[in-house]
N, CA, C and O atoms as a Tripos MOL2 file, in Angstrom:
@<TRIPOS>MOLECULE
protein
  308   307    77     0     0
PROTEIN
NO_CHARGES

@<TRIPOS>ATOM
      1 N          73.2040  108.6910  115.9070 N.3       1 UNK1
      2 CA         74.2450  108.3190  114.9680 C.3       1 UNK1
      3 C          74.5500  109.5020  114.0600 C.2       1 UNK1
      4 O          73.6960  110.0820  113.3900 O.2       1 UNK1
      5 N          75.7090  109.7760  114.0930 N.am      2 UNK2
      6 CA         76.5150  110.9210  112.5880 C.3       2 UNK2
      7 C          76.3720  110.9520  111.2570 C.2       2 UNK2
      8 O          77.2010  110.2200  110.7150 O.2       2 UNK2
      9 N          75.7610  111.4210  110.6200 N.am      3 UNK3
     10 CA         75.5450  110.9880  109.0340 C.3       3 UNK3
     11 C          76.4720  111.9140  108.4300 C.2       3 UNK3
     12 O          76.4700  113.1250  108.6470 O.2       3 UNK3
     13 N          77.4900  111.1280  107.4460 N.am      4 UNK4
     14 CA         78.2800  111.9640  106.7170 C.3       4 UNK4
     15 C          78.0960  112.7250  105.9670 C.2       4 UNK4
     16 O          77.0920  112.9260  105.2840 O.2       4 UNK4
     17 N          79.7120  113.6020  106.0340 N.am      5 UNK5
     18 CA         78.9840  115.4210  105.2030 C.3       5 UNK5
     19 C          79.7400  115.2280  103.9590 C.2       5 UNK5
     20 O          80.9020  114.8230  103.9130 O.2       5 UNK5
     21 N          78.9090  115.5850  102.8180 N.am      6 UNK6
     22 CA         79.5390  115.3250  101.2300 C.3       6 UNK6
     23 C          80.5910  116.8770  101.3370 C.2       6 UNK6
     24 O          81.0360  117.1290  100.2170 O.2       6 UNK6
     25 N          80.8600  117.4820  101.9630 N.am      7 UNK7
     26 CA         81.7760  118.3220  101.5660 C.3       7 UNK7
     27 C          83.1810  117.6940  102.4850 C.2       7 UNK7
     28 O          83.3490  116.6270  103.0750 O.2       7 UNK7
     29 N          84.1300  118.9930  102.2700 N.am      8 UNK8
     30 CA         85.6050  119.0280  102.9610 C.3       8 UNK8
     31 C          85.4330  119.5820  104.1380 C.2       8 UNK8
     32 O          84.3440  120.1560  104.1540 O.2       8 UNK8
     33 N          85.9370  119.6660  105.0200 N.am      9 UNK9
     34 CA         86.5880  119.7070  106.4620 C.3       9 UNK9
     35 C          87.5330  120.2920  106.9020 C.2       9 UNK9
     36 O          88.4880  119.5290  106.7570 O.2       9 UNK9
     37 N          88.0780  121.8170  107.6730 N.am     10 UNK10
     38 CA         89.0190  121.8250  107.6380 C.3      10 UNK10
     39 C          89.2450  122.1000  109.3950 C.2      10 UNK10
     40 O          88.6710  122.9720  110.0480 O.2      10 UNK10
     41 N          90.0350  121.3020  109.8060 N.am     11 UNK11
     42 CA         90.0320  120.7320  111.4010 C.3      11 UNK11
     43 C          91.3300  121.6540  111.9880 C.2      11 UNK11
     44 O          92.4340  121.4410  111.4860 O.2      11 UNK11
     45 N          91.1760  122.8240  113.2040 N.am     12 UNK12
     46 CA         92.4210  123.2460  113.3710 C.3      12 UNK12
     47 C          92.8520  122.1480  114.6540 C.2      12 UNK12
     48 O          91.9500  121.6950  115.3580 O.2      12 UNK12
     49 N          94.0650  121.8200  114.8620 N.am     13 UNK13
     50 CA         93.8060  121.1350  116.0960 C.3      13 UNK13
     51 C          95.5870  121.3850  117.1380 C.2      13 UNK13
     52 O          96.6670  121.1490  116.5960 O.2      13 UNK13
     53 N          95.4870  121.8050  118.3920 N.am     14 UNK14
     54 CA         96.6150  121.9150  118.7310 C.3      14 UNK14
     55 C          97.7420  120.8450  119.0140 C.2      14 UNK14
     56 O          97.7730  119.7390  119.5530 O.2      14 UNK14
     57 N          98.6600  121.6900  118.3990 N.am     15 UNK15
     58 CA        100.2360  120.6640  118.5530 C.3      15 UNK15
     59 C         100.0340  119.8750  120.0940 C.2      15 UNK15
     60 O         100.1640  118.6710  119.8770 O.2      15 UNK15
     61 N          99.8420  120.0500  121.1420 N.am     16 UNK16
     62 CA        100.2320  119.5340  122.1260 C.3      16 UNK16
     63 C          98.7300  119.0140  122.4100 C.2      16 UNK16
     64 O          97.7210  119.6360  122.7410 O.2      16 UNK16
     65 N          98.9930  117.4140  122.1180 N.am     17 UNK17
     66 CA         97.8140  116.8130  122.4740 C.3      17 UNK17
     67 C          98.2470  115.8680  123.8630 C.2      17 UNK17
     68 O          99.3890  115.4650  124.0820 O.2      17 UNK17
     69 N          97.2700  115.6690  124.5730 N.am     18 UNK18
     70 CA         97.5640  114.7330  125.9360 C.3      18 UNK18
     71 C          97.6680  113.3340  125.5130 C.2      18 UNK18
     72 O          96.8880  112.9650  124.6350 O.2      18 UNK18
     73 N          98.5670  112.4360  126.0340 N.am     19 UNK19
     74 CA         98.7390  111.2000  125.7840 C.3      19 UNK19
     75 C          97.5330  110.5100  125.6810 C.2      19 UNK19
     76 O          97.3090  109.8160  124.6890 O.2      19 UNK19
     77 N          96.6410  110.6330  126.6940 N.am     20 UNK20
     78 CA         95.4190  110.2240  126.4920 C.3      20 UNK20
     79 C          94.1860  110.8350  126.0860 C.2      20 UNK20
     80 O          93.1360  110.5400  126.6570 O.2      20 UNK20
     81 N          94.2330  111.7440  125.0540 N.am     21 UNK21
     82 CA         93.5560  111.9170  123.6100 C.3      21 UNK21
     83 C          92.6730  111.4160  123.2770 C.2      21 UNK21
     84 O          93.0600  110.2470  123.2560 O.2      21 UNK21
     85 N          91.5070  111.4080  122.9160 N.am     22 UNK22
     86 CA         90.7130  110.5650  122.2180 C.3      22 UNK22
     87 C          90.8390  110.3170  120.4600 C.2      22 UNK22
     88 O          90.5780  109.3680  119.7210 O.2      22 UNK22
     89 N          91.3040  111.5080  120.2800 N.am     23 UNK23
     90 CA         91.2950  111.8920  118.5200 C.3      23 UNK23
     91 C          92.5520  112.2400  118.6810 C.2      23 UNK23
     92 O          92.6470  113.4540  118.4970 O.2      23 UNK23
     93 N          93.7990  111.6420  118.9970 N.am     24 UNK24
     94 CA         95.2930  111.9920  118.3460 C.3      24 UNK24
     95 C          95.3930  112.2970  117.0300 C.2      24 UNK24
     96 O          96.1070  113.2030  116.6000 O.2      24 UNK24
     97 N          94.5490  111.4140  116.2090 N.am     25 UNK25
     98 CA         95.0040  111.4300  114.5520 C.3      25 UNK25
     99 C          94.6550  112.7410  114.4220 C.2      25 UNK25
    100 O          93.8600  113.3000  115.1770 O.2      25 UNK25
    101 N          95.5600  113.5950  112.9170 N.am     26 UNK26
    102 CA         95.4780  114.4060  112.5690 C.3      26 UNK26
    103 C          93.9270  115.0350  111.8380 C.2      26 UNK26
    104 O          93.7290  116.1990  111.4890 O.2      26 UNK26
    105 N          93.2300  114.2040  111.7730 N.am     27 UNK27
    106 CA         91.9790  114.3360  111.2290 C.3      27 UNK27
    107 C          90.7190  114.5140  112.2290 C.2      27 UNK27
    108 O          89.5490  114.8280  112.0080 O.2      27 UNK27
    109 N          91.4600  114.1710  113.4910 N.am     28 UNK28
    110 CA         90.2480  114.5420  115.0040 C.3      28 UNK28
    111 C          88.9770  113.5850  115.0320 C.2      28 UNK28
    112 O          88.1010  113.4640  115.8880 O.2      28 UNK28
    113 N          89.1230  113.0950  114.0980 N.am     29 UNK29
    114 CA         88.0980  111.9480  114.3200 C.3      29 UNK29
    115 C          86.6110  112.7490  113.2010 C.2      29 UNK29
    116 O          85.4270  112.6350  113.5160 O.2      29 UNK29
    117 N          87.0800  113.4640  112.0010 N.am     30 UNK30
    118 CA         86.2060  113.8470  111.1260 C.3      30 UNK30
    119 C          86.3570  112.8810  109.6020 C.2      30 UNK30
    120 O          85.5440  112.9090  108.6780 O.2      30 UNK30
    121 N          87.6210  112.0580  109.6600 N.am     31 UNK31
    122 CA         87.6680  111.3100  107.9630 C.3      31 UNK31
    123 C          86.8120  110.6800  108.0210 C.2      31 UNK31
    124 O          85.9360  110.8480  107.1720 O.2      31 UNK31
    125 N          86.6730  109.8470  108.8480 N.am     32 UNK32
    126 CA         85.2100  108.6770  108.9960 C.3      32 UNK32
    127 C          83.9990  109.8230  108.4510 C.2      32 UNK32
    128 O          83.2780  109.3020  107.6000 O.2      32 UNK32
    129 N          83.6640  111.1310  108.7350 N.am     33 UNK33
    130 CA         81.8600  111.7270  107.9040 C.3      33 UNK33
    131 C          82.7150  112.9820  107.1630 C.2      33 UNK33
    132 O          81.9770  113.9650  107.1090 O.2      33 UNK33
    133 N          83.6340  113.1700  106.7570 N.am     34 UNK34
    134 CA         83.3010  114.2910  105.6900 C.3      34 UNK34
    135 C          84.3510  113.3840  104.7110 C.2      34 UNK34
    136 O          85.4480  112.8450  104.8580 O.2      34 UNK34
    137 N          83.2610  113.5590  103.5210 N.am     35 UNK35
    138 CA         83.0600  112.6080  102.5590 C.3      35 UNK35
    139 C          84.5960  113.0740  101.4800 C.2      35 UNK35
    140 O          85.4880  112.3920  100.9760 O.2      35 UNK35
    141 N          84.3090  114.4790  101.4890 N.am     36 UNK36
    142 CA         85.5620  115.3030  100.4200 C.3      36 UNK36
    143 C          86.7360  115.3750  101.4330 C.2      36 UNK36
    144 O          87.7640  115.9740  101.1180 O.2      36 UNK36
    145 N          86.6580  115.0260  102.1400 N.am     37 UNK37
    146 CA         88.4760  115.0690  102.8660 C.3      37 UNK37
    147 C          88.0710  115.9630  103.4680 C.2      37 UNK37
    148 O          87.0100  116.5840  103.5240 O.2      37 UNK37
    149 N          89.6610  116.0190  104.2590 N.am     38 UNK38
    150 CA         90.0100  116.6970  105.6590 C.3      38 UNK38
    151 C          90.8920  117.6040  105.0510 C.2      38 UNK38
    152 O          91.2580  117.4000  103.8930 O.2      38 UNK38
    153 N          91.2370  118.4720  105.6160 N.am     39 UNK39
    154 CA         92.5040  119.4240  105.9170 C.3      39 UNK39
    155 C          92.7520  119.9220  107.5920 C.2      39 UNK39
    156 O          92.1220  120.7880  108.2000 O.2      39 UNK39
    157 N          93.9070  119.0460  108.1020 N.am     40 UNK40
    158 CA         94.0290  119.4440  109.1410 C.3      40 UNK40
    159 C          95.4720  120.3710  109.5360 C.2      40 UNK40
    160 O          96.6370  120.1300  109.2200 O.2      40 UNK40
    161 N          95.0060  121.3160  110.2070 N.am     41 UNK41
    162 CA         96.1610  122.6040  110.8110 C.3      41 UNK41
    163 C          96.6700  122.7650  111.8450 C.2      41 UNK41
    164 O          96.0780  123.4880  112.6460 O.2      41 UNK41
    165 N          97.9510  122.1600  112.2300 N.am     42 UNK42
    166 CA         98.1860  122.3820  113.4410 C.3      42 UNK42
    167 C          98.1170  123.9190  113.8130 C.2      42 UNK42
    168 O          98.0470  124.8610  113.0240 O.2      42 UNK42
    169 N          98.1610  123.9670  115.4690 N.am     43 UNK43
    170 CA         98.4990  125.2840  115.6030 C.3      43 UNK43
    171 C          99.5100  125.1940  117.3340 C.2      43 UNK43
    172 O          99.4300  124.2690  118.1420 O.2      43 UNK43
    173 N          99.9840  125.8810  117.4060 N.am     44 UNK44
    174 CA        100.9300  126.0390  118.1130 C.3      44 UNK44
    175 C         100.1300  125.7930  119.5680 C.2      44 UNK44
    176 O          99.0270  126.3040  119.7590 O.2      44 UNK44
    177 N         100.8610  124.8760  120.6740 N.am     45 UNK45
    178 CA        100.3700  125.0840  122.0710 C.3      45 UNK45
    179 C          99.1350  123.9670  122.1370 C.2      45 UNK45
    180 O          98.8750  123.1510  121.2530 O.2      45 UNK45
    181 N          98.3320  124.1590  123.6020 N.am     46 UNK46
    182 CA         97.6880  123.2440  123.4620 C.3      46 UNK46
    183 C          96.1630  123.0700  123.9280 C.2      46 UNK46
    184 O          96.1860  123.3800  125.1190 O.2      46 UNK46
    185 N          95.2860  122.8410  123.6950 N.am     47 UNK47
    186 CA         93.6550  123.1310  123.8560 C.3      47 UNK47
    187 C          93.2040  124.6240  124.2530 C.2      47 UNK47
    188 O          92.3670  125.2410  123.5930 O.2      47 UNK47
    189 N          93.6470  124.9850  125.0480 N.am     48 UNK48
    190 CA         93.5440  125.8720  125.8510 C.3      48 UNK48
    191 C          94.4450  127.1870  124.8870 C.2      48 UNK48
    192 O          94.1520  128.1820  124.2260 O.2      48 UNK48
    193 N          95.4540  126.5760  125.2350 N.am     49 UNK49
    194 CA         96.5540  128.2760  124.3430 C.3      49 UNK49
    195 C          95.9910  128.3850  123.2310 C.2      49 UNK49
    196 O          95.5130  129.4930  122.9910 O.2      49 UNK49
    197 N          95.8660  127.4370  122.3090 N.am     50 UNK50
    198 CA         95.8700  128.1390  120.6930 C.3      50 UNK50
    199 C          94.9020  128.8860  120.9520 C.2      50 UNK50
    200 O          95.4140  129.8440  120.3720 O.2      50 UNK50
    201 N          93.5000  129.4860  121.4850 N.am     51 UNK51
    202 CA         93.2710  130.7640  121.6720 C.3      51 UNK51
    203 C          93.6530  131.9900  122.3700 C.2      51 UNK51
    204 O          92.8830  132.9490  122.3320 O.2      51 UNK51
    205 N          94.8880  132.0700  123.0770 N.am     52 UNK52
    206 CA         95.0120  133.1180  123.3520 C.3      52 UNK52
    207 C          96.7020  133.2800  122.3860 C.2      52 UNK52
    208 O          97.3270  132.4890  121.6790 O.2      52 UNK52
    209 N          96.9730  134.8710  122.8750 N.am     53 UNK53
    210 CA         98.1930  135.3670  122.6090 C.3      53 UNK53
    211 C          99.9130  134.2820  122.9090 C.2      53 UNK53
    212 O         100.1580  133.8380  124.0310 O.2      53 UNK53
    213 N         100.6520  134.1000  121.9810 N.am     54 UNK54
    214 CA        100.4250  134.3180  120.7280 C.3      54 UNK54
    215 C          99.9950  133.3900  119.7720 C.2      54 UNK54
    216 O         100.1910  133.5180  118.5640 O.2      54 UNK54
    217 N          99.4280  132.4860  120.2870 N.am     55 UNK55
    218 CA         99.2090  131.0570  119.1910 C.3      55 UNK55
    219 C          97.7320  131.3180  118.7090 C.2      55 UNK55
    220 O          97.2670  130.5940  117.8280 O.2      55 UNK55
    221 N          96.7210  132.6800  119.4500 N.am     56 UNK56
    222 CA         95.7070  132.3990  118.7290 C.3      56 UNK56
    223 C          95.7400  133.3110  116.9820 C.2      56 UNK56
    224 O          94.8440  133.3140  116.1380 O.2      56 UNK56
    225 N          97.5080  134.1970  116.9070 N.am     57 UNK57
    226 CA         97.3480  134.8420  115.7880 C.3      57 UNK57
    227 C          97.7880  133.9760  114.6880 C.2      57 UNK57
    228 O          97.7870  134.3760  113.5240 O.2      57 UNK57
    229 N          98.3120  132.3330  115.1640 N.am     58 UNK58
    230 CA         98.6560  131.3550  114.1060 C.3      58 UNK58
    231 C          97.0950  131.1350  113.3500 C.2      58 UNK58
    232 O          96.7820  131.2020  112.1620 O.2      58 UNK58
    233 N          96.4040  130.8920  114.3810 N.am     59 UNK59
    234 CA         94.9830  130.1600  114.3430 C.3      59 UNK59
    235 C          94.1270  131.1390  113.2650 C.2      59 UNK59
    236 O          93.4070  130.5580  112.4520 O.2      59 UNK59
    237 N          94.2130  133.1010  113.2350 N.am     60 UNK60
    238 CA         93.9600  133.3560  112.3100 C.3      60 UNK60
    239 C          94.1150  132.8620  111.1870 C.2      60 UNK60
    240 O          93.3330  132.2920  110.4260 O.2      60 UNK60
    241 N          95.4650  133.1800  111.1060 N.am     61 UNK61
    242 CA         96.3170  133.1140  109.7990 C.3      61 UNK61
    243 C          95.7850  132.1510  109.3370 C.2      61 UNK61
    244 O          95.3100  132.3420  108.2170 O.2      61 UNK61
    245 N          95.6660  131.1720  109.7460 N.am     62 UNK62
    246 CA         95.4780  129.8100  108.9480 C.3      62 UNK62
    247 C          93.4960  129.5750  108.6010 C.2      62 UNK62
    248 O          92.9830  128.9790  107.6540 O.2      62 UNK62
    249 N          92.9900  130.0990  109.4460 N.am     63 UNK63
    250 CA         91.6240  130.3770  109.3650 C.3      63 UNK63
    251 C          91.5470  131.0350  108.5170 C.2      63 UNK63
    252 O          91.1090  130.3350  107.6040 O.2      63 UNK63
    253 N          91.7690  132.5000  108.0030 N.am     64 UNK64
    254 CA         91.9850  133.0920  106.6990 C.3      64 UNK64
    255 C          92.2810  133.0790  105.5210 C.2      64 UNK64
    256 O          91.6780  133.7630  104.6930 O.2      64 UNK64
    257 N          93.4090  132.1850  105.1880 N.am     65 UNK65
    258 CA         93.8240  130.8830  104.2730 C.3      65 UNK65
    259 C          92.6680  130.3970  104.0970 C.2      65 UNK65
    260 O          91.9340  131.1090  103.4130 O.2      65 UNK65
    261 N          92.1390  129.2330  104.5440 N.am     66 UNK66
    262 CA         91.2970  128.2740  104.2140 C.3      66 UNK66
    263 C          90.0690  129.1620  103.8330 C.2      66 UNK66
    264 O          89.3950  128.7430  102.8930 O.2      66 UNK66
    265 N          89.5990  130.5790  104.5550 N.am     67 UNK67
    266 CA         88.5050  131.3550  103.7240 C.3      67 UNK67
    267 C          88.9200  131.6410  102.4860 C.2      67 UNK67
    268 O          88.2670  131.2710  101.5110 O.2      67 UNK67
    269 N          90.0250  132.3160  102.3740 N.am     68 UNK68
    270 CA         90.3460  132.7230  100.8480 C.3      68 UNK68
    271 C          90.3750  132.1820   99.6620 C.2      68 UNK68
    272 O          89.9270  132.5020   98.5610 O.2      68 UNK68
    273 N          91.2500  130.9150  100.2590 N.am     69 UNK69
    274 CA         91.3000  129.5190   99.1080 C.3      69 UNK69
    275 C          89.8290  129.3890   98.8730 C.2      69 UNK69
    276 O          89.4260  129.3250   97.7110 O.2      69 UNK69
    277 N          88.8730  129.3370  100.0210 N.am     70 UNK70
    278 CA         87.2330  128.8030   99.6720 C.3      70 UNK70
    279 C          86.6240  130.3210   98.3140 C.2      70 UNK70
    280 O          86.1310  130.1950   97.1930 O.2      70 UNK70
    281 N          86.9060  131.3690   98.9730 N.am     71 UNK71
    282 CA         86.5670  132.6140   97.8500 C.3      71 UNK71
    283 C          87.1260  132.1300   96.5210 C.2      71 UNK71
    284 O          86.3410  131.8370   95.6190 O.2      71 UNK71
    285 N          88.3190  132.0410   96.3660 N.am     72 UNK72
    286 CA         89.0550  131.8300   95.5100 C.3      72 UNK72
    287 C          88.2400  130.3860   94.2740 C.2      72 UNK72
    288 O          88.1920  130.3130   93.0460 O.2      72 UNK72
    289 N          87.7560  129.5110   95.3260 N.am     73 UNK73
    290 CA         87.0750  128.5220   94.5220 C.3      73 UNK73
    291 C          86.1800  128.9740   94.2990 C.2      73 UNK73
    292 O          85.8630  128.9660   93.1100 O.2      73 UNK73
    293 N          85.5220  129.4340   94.9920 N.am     74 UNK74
    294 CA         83.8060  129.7630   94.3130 C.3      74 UNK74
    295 C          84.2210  130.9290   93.5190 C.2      74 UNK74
    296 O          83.3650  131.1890   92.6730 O.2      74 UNK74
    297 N          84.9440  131.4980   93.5000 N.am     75 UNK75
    298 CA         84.5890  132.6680   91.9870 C.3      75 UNK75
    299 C          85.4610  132.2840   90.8110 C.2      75 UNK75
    300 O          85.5550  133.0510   89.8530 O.2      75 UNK75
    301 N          86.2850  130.8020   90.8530 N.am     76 UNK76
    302 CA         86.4120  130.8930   89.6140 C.3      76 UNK76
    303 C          85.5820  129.9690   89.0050 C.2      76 UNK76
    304 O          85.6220  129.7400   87.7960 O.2      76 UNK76
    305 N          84.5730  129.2420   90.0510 N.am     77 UNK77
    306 CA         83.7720  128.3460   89.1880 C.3      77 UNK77
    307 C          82.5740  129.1470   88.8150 C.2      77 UNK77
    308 O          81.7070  128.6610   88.0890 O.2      77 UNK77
@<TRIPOS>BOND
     1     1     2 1
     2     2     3 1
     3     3     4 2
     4     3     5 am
     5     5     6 1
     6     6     7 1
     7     7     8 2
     8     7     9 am
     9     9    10 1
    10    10    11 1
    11    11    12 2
    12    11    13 am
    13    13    14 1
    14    14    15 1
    15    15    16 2
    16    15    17 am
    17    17    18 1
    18    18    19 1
    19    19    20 2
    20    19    21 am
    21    21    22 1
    22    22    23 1
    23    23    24 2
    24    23    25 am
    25    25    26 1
    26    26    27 1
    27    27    28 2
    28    27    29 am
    29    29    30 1
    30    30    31 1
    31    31    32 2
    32    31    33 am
    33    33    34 1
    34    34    35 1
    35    35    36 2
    36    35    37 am
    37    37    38 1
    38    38    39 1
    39    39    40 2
    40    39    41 am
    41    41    42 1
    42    42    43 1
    43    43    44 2
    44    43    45 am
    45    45    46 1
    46    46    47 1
    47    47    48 2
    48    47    49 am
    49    49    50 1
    50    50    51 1
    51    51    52 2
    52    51    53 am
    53    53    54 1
    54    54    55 1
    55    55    56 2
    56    55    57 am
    57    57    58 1
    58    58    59 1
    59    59    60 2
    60    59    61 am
    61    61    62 1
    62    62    63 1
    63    63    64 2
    64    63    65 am
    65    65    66 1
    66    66    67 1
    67    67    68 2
    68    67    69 am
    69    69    70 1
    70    70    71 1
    71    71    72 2
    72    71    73 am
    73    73    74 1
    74    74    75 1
    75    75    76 2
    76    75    77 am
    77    77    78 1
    78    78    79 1
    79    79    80 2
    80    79    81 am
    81    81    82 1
    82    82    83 1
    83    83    84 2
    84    83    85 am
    85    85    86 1
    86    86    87 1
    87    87    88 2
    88    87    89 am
    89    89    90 1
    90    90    91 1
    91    91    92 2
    92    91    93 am
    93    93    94 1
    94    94    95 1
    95    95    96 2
    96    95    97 am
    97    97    98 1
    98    98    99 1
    99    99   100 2
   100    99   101 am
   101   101   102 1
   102   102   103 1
   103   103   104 2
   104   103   105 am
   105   105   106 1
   106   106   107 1
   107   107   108 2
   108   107   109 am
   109   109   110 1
   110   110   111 1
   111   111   112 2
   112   111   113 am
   113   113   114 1
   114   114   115 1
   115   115   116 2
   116   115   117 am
   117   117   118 1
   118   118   119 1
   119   119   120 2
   120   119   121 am
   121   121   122 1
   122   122   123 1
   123   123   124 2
   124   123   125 am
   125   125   126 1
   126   126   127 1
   127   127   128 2
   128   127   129 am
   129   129   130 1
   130   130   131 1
   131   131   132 2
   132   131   133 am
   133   133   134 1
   134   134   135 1
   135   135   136 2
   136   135   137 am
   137   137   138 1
   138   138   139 1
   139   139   140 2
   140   139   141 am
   141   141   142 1
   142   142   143 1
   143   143   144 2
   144   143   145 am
   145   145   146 1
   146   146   147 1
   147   147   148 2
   148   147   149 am
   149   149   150 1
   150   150   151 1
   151   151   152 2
   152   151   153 am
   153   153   154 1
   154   154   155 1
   155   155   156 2
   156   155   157 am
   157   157   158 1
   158   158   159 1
   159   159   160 2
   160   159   161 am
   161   161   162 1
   162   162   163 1
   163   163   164 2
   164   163   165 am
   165   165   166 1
   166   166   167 1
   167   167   168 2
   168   167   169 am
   169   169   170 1
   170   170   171 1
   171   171   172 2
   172   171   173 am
   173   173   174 1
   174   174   175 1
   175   175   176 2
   176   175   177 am
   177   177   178 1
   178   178   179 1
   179   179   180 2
   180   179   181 am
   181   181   182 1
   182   182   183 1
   183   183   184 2
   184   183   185 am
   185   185   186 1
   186   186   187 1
   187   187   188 2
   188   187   189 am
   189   189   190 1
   190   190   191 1
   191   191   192 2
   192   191   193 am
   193   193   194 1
   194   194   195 1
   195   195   196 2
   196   195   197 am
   197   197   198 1
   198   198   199 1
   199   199   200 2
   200   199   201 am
   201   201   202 1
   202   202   203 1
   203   203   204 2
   204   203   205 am
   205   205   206 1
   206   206   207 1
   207   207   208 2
   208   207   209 am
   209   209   210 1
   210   210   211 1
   211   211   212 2
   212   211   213 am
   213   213   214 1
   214   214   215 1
   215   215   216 2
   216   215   217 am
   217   217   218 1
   218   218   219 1
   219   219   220 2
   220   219   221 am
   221   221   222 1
   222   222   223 1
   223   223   224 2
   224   223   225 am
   225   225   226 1
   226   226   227 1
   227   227   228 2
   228   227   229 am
   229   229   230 1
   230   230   231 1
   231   231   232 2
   232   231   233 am
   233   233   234 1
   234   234   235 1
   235   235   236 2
   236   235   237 am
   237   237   238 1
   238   238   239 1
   239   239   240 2
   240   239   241 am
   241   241   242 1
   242   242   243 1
   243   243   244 2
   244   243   245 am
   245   245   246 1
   246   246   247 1
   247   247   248 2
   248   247   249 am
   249   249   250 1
   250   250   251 1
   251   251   252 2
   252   251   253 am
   253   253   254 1
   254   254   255 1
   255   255   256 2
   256   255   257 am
   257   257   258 1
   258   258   259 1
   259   259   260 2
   260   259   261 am
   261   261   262 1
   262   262   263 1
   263   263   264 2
   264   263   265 am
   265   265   266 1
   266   266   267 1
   267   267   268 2
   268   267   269 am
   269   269   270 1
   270   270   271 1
   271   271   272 2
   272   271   273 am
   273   273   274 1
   274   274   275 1
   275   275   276 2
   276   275   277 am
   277   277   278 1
   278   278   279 1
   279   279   280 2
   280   279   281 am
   281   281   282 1
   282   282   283 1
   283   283   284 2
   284   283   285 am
   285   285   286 1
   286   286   287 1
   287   287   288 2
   288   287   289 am
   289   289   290 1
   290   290   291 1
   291   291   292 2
   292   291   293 am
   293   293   294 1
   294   294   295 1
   295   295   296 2
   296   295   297 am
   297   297   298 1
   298   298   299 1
   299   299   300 2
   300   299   301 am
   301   301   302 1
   302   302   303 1
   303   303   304 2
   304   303   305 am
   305   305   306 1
   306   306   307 1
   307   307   308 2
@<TRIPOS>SUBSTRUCTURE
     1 UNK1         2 RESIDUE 1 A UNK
     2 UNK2         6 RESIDUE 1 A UNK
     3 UNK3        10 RESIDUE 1 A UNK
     4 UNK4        14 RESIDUE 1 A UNK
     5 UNK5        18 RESIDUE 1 A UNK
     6 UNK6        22 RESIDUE 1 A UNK
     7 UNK7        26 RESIDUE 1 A UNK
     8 UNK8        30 RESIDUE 1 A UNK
     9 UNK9        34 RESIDUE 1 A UNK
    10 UNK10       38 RESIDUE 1 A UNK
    11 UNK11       42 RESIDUE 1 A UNK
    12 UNK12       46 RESIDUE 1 A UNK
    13 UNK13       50 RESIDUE 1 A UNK
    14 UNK14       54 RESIDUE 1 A UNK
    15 UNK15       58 RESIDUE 1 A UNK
    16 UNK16       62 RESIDUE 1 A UNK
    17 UNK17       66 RESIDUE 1 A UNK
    18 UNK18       70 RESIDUE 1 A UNK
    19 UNK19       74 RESIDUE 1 A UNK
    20 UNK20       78 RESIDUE 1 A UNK
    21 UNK21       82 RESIDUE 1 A UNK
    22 UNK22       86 RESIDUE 1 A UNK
    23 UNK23       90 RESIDUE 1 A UNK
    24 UNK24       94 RESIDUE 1 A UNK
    25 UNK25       98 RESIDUE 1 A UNK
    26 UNK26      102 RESIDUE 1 A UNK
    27 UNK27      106 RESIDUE 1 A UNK
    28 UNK28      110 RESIDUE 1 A UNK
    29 UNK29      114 RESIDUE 1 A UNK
    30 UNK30      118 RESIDUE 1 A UNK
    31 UNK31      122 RESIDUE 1 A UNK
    32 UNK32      126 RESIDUE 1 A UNK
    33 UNK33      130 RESIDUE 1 A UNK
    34 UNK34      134 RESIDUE 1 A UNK
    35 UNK35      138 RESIDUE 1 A UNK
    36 UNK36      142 RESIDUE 1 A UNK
    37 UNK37      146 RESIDUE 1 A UNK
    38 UNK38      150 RESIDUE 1 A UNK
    39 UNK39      154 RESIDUE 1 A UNK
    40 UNK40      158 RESIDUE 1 A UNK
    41 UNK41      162 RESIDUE 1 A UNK
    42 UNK42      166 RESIDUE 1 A UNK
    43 UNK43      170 RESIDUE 1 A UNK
    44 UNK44      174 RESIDUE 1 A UNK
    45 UNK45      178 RESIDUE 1 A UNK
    46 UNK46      182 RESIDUE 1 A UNK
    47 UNK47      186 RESIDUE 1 A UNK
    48 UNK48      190 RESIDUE 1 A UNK
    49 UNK49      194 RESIDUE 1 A UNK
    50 UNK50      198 RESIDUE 1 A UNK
    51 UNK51      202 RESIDUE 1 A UNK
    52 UNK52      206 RESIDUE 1 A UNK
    53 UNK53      210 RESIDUE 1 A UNK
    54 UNK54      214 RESIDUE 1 A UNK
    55 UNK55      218 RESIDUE 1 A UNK
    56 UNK56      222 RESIDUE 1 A UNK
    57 UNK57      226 RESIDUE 1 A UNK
    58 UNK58      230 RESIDUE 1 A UNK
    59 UNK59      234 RESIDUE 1 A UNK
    60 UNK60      238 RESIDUE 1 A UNK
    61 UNK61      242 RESIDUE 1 A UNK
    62 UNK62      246 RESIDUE 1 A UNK
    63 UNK63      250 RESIDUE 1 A UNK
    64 UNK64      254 RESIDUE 1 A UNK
    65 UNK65      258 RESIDUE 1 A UNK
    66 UNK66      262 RESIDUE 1 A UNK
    67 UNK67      266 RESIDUE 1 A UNK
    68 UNK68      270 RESIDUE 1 A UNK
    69 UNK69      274 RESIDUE 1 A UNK
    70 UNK70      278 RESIDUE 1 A UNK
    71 UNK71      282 RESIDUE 1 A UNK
    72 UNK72      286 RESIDUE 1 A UNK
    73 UNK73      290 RESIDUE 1 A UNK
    74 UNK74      294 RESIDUE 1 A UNK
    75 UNK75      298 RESIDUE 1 A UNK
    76 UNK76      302 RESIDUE 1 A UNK
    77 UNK77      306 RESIDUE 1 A UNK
């Protein structure tokens, strides 16, 4: 069994999901254990593409974001 995580979550997940999906929702099936919320990111393409060229340089971008914002919190607290 999963025991929930007291922090936030941040889920990248690709635009093109298969009809039969298990985790369609935007949250991938993480709101149910992380306790502080989700942040979920689409990214362009689908399981497979968002790592390569060019959808895996969305997947930076947005991976980098969510580090910075995290820097950004811990040094002004």
């Amino acid at each position: 069994k999963y025991r929930p995580y007291a922090g936030r979550v941040n889920v990248f997940r690709a635009a093109e999901q298969p009809r039969t999906a298990p985790h369609r929702e935007p949250t991938q099936g993480w709101g149910a254990l992380a306790q502080g919320g989700v942040d979920s990111h689409e990214i362009p393409g689908d399981h497979f593409s968002i790592i390569r060229t060019p959808n895996v340089f969305v997947m930076a971008d947005k991976m980098r974001a969510c580090l910075d914002a995290l820097e950004k919190r811990d040094n002004a607290g």
